[in-house]
C-alpha positions in Angstrom: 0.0 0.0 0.0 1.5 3.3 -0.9 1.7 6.2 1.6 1.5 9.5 -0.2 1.0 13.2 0.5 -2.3 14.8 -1.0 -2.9 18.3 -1.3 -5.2 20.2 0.7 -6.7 21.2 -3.0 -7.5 17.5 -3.9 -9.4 16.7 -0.4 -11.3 19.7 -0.3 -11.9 18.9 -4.5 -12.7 15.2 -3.4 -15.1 15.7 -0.8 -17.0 18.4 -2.7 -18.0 16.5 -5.5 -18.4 12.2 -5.9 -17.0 12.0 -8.6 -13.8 12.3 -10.7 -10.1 11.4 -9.9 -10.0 13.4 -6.1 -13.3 11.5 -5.3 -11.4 8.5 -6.3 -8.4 9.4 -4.1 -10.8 10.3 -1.0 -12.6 6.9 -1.5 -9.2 5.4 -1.6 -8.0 6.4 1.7 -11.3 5.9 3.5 -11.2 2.2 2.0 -7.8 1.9 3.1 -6.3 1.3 0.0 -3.9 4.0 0.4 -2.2 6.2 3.5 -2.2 9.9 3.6 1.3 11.1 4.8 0.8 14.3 7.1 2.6 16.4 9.9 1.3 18.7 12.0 0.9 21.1 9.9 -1.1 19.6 6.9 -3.8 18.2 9.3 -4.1 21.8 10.7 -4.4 23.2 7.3 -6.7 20.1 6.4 -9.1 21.3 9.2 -8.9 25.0 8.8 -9.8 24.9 5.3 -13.0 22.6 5.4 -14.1 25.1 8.4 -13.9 28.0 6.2 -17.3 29.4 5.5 -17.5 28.9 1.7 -17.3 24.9 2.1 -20.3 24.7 5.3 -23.1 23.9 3.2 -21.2 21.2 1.2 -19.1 19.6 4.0 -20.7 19.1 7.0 -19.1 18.7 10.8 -19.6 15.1 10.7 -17.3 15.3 6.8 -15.1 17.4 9.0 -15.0 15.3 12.1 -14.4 12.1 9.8 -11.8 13.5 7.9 -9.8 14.2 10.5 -10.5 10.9 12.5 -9.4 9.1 9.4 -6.2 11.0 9.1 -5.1 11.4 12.8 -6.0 7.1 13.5 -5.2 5.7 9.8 -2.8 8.2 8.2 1.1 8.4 8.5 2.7 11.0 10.5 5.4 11.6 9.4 8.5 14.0 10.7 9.2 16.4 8.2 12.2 16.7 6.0 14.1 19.7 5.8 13.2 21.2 3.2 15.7 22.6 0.4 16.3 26.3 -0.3 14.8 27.2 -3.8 12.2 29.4 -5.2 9.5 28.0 -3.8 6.3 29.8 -5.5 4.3 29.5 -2.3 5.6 29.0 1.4 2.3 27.9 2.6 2.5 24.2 0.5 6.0 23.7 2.2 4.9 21.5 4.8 3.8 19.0 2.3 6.9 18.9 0.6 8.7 18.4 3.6 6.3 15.3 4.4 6.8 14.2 0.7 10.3 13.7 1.4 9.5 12.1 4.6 7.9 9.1 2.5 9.3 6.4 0.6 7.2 7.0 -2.6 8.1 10.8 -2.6 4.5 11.9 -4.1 2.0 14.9 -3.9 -0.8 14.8 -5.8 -2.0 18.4 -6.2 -4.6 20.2 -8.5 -2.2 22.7 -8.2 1.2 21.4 -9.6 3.2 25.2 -10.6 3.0 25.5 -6.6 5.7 22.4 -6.4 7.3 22.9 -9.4 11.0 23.8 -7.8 10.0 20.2 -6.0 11.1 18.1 -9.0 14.3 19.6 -8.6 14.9 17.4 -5.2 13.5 14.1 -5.9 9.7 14.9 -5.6 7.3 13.7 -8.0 4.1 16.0 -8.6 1.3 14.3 -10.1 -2.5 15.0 -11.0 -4.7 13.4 -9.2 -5.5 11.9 -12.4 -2.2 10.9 -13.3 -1.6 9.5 -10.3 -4.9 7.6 -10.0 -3.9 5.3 -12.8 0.1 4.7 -11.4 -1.3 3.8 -7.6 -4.9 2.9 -7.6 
């Protein structure tokens, strides 16, 4: 079973709407057919963002409380890397970099793949959650 990081973009993405390829990867971890990577940080930005207001009438508090459930008693906490100097585009997705290279397989899967692109760089693979749909699942 692969353990790999996912994108606050793709869970939000994947919980909004059933269907698709972040569905798919959603399903996939509440089936146990794959482990979320996470530190600290990523399950506090996991649960800050399906607070925020815009997301209430689509994910409910028992989503929310699930969500996190799953990820604090089945997911892999991992310590984070350090991660390398470079020009990150955003300092904010650093934390899931540095739990990428926490993990064996070394994956995100991000809707959002020109925030990681200095990632590459340093071992990382980015992938759609598409793309990486057909490689793991």
């Amino acid at each position: 079973m692969s353990t790999v990081v996912l994108d606050t973009s793709v869970l939000i993405s994947g919980l909004l709407s059933p269907r698709g390829a972040s569905a798919a990867w959603v399903e996939a971890f509440f089936a146990d057919r794959i482990k979320l990577a996470y530190t600290p940080a990523i399950f506090s930005e996991y649960a800050e963002v399906m607070e925020r207001p815009e997301f209430a009438g689509a994910i409910t508090p028992a989503d929310r409380m699930g969500v996190i459930l799953k990820v604090r008693h089945c997911g892999v906490a991992v310590k984070p890397a350090q991660v390398p100097d470079d020009d990150w585009p955003d300092a904010d997705d650093l934390p899931f970099v540095a739990a990428a290279l926490a993990t064996e397989a070394r994956v995100i899967i991000t809707l959002n793949p020109e925030d990681f692109a200095p990632a590459t760089r340093h071992g990382l693979r980015i992938l759609s959650p598409s793309v990486a749909k057909r490689e793991f699942l």
